[in-house]
VMD Tcl script that builds the backbone (N, CA, C; Angstrom):
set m [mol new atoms 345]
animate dup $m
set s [atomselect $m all]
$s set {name element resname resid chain x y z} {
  {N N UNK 1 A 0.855 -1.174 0.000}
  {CA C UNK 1 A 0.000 0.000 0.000}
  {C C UNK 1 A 0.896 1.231 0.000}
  {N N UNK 2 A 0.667 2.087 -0.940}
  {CA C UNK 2 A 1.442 3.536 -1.243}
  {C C UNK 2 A 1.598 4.410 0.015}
  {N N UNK 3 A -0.258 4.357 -0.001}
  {CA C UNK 3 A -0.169 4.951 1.069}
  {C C UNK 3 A -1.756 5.217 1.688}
  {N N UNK 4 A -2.275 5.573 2.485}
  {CA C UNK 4 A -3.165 5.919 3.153}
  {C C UNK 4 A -3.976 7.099 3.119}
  {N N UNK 5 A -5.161 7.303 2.904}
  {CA C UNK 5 A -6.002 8.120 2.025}
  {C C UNK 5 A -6.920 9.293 3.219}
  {N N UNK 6 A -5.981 10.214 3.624}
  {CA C UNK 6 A -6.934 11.377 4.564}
  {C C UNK 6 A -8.324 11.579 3.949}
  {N N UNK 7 A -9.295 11.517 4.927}
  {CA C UNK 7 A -10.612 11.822 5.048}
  {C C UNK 7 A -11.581 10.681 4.245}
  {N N UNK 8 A -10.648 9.558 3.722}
  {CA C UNK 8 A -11.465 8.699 2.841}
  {C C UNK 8 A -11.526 7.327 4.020}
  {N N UNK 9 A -13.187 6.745 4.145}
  {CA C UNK 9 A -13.092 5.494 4.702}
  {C C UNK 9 A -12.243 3.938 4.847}
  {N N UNK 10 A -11.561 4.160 6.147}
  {CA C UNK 10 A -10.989 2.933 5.967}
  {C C UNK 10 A -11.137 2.060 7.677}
  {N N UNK 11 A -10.910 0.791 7.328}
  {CA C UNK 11 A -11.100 -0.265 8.662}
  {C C UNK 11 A -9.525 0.024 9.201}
  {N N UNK 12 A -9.787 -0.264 10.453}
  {CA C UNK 12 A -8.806 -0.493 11.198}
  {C C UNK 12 A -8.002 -1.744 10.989}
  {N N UNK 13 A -8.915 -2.656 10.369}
  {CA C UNK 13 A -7.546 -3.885 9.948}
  {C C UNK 13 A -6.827 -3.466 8.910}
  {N N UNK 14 A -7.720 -2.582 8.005}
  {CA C UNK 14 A -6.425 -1.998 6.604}
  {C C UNK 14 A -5.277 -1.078 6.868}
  {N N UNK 15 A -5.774 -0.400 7.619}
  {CA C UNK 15 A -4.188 0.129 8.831}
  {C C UNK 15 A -3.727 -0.855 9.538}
  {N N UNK 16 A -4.008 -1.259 10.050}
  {CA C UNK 16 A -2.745 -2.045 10.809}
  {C C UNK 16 A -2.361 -3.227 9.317}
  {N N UNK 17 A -2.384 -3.854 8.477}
  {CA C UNK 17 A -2.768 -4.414 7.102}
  {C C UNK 17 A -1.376 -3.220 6.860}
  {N N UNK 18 A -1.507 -2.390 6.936}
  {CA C UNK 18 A -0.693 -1.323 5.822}
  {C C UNK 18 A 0.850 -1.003 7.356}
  {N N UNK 19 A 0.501 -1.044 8.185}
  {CA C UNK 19 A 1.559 -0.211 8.649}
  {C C UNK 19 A 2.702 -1.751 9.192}
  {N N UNK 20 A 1.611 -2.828 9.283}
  {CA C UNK 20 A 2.443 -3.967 9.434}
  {C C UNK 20 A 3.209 -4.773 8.495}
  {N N UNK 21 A 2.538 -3.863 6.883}
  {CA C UNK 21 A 3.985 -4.312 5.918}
  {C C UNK 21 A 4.386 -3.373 5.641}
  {N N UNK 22 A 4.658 -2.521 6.476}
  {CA C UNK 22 A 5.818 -1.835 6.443}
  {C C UNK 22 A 5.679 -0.214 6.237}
  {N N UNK 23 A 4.462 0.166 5.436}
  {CA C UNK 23 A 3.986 1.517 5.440}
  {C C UNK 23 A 4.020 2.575 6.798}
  {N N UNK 24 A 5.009 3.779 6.294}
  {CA C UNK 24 A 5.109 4.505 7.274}
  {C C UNK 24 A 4.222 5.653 7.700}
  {N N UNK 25 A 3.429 4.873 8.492}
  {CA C UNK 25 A 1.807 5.628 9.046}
  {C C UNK 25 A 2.349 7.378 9.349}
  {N N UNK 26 A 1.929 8.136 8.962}
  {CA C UNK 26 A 1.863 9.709 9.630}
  {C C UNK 26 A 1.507 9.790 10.745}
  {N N UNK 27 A 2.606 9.699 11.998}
  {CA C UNK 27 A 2.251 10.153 13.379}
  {C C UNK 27 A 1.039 11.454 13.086}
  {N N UNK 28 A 1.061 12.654 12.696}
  {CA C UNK 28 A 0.394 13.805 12.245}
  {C C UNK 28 A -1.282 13.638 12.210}
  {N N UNK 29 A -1.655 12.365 11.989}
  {CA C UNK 29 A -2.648 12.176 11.577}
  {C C UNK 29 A -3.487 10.998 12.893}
  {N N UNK 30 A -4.576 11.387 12.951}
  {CA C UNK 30 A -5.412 10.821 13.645}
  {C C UNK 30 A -6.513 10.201 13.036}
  {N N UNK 31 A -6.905 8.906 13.900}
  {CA C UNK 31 A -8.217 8.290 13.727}
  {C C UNK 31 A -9.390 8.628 14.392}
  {N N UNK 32 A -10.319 9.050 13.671}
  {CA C UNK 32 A -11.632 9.519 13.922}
  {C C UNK 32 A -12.388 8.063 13.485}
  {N N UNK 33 A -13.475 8.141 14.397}
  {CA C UNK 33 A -15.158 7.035 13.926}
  {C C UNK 33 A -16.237 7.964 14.015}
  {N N UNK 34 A -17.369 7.584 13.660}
  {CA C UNK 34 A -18.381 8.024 13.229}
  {C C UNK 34 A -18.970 8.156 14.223}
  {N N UNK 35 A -18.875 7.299 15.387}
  {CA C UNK 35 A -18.993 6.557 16.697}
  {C C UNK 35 A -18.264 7.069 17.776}
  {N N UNK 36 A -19.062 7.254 18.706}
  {CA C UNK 36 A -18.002 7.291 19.994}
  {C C UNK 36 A -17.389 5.765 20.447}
  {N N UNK 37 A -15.927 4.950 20.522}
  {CA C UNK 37 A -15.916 3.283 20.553}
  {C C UNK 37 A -15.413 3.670 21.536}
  {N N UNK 38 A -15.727 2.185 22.918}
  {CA C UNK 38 A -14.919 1.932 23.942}
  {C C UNK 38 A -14.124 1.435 23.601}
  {N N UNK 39 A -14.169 0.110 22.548}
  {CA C UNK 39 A -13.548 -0.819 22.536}
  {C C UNK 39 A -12.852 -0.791 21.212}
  {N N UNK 40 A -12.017 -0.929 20.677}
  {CA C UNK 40 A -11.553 -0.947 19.343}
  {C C UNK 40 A -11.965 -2.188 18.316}
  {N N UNK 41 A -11.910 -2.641 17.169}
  {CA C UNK 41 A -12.361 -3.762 16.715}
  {C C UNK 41 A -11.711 -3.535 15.353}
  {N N UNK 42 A -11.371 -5.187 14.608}
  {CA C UNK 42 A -10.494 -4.653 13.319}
  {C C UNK 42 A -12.154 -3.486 12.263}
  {N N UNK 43 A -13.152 -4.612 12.576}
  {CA C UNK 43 A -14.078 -4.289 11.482}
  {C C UNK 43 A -14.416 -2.544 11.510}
  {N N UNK 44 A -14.093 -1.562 12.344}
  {CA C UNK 44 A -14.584 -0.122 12.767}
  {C C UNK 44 A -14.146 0.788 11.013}
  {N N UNK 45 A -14.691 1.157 11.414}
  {CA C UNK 45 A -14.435 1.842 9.817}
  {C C UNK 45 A -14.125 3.580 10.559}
  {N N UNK 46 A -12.871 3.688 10.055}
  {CA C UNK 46 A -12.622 5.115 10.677}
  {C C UNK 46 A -12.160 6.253 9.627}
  {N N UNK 47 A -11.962 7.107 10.109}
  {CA C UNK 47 A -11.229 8.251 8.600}
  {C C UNK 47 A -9.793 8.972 9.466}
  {N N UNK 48 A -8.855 9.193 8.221}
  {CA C UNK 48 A -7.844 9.786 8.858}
  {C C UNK 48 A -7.452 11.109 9.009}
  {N N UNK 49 A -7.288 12.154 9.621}
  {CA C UNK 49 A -6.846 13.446 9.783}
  {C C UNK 49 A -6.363 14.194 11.018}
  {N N UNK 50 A -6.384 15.410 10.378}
  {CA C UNK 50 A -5.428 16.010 10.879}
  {C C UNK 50 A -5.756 15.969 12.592}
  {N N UNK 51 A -4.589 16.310 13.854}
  {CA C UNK 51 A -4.528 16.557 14.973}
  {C C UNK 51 A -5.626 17.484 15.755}
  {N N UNK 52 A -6.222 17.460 16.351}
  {CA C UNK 52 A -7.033 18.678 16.857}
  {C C UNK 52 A -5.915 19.804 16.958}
  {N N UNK 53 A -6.543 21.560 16.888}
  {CA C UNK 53 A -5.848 21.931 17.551}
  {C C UNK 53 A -6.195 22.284 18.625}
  {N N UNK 54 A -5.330 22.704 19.487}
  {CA C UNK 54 A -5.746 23.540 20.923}
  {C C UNK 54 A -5.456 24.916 21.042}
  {N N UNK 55 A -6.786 25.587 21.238}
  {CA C UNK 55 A -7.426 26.902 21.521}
  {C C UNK 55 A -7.856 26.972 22.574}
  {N N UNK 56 A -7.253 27.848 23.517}
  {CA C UNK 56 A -7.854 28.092 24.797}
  {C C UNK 56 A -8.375 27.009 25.642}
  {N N UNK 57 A -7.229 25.759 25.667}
  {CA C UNK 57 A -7.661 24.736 26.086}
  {C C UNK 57 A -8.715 24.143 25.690}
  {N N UNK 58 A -9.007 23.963 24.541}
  {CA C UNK 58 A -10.577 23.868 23.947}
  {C C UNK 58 A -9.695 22.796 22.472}
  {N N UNK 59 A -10.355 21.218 22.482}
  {CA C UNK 59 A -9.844 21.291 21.050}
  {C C UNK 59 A -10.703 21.594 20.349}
  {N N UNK 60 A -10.176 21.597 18.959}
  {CA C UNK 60 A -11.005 22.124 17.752}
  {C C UNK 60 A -10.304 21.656 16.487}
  {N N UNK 61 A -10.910 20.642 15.977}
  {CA C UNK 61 A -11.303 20.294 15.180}
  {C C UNK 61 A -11.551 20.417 13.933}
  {N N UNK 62 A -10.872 20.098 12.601}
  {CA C UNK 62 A -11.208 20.404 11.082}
  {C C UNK 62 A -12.261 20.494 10.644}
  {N N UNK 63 A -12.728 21.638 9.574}
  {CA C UNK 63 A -13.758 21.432 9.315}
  {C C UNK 63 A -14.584 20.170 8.637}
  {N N UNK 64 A -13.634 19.146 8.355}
  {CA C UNK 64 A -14.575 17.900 7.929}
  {C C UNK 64 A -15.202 17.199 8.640}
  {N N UNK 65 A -13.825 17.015 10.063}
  {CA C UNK 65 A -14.589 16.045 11.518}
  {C C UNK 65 A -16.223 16.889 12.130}
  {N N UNK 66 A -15.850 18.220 11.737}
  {CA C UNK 66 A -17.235 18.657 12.259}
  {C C UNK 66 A -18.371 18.754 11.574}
  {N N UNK 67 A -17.753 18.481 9.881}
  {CA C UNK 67 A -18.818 18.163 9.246}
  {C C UNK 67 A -19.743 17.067 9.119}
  {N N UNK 68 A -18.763 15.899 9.583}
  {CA C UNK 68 A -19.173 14.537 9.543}
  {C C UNK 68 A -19.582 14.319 11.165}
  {N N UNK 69 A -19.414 14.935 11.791}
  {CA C UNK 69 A -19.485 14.546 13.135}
  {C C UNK 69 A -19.143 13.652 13.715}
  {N N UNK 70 A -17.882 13.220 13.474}
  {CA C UNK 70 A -16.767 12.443 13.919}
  {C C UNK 70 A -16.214 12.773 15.295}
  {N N UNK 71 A -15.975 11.559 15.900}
  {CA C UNK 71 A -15.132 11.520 17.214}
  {C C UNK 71 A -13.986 11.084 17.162}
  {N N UNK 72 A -12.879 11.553 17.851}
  {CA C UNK 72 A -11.858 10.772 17.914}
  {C C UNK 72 A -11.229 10.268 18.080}
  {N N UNK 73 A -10.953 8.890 17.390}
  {CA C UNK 73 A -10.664 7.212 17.660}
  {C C UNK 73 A -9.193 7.338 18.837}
  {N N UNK 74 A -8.158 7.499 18.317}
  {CA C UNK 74 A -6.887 7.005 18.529}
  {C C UNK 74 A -6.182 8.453 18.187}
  {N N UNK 75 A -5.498 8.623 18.877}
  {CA C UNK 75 A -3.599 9.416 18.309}
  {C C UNK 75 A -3.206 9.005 17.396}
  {N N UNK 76 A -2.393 9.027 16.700}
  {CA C UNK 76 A -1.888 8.702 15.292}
  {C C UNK 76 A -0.516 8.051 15.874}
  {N N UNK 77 A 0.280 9.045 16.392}
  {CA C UNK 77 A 1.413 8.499 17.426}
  {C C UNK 77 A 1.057 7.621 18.020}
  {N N UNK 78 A 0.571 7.552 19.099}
  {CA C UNK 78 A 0.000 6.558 19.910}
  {C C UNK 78 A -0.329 5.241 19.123}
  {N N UNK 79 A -1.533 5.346 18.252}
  {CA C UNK 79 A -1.411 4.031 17.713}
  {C C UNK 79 A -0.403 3.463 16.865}
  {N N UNK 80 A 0.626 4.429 16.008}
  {CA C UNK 80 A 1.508 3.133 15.728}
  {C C UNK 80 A 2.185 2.769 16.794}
  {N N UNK 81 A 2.513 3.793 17.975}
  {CA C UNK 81 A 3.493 3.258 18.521}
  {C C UNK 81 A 3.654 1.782 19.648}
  {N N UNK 82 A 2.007 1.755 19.770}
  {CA C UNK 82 A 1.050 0.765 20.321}
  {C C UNK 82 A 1.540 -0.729 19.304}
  {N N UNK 83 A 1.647 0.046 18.012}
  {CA C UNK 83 A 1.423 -1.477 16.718}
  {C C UNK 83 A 3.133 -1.697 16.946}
  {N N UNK 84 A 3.689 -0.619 17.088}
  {CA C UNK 84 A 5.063 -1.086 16.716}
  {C C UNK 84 A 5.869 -1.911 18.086}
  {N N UNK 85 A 5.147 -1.195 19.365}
  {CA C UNK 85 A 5.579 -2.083 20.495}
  {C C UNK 85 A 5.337 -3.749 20.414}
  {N N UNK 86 A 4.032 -4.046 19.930}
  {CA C UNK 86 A 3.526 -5.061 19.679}
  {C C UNK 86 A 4.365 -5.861 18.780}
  {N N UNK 87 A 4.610 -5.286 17.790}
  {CA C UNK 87 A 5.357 -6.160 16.839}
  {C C UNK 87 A 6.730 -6.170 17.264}
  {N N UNK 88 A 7.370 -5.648 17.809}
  {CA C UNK 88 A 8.657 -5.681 18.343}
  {C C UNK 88 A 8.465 -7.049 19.102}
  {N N UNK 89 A 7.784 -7.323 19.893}
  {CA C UNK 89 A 7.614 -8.173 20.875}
  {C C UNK 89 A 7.475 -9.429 20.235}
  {N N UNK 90 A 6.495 -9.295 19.171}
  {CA C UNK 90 A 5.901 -10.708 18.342}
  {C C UNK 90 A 5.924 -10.123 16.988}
  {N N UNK 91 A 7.057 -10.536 16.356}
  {CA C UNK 91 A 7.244 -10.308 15.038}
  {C C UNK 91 A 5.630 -10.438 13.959}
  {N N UNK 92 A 5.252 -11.607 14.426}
  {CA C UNK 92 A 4.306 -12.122 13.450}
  {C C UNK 92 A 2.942 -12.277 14.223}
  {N N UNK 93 A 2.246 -10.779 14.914}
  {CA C UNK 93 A 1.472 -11.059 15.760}
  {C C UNK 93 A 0.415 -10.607 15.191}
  {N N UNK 94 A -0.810 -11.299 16.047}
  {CA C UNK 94 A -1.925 -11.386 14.801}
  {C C UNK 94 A -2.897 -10.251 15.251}
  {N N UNK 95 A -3.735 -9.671 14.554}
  {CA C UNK 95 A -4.376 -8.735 14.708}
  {C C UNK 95 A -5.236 -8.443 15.836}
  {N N UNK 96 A -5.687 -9.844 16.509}
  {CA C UNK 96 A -6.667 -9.972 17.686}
  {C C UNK 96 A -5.259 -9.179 18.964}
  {N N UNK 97 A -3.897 -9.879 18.399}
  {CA C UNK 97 A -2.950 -9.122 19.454}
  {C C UNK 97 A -2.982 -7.989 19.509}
  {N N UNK 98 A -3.043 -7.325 18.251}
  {CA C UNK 98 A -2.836 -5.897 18.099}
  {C C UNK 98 A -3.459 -5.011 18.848}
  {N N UNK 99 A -5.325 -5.410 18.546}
  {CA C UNK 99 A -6.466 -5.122 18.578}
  {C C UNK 99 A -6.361 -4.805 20.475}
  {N N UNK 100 A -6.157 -6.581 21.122}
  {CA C UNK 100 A -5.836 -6.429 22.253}
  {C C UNK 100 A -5.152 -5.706 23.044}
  {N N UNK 101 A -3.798 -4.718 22.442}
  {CA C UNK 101 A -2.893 -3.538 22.845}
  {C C UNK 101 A -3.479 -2.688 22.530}
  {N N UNK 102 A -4.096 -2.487 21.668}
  {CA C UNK 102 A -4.576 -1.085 21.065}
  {C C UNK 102 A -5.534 -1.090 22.218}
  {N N UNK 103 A -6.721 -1.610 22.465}
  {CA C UNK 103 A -7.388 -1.716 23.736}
  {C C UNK 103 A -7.068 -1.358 25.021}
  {N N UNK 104 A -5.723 -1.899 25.390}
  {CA C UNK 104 A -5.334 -2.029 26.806}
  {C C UNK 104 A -4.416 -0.493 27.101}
  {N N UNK 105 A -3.805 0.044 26.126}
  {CA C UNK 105 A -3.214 1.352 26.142}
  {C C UNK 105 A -4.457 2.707 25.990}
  {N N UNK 106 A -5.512 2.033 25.533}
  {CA C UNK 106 A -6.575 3.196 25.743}
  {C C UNK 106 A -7.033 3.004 27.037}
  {N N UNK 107 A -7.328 2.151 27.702}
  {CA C UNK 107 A -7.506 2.040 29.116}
  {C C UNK 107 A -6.866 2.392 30.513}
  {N N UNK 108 A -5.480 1.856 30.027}
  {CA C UNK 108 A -4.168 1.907 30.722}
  {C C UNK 108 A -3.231 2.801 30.925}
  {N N UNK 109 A -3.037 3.386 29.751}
  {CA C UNK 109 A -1.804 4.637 28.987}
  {C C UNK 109 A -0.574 4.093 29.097}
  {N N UNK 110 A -0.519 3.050 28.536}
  {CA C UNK 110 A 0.615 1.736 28.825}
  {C C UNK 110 A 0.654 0.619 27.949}
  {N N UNK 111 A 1.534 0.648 27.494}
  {CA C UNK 111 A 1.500 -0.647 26.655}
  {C C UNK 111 A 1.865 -2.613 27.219}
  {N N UNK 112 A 0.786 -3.032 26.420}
  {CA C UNK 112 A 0.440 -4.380 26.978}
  {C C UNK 112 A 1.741 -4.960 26.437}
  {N N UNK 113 A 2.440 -6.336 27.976}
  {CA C UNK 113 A 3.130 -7.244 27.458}
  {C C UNK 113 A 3.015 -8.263 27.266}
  {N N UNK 114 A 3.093 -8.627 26.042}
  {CA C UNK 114 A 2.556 -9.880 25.387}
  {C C UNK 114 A 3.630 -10.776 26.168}
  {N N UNK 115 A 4.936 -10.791 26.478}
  {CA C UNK 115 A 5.590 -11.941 26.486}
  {C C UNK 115 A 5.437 -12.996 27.951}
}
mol reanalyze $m
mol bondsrecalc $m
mol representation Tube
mol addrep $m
């Protein structure tokens, strides 16, 4: 995969799919859902963009997330760095692993050890 398509629909397994062969995800960029999710899941269909900014302690938001009325999923940082801890650990780890860190660092602010 070239590369990853801002503001256009994609699943969370096609990112992790893309950044686990090797595609270098844009920390810069965040995952939004349509949805407010507790839980993460490969099937979530999310969109990618830009960072909130912060105004007066207030974030705020692009005009597309507010067009679509999007919430937002994950950090951009955060989640690869979630995918890349993971795979460091287990070269060849399977998405339910992933899924499972990506989970436990939104809960935690800590990354899960698989070993």
């Amino acid at each position: 995969m070239d590369t990853l398509k801002v503001k256009e629909p994609i699943s969370i397994n096609e990112i992790i799919e893309a950044i686990r062969s090797g595609y270098d995800f844009d920390d810069d960029l965040c995952l939004y859902a349509s949805e407010e999710v507790d839980q993460i899941k490969t099937e979530i269909i999310c969109y990618l963009d830009d960072y909130p900014e912060v105004i007066n302690d207030e974030d705020q938001y692009s005009e597309f997330i507010n067009k679509h009325h999007l919430h937002l999923l994950y950090y951009g940082e955060q989640f690869k760095d979630v995918m890349l801890n993971v795979l460091h650990q287990r070269q060849h780890a399977s998405s339910d692993e992933i899924i499972k860190a990506l989970n436990y660092y939104m809960e935690n602010d800590d990354f899960l050890d698989l070993k």
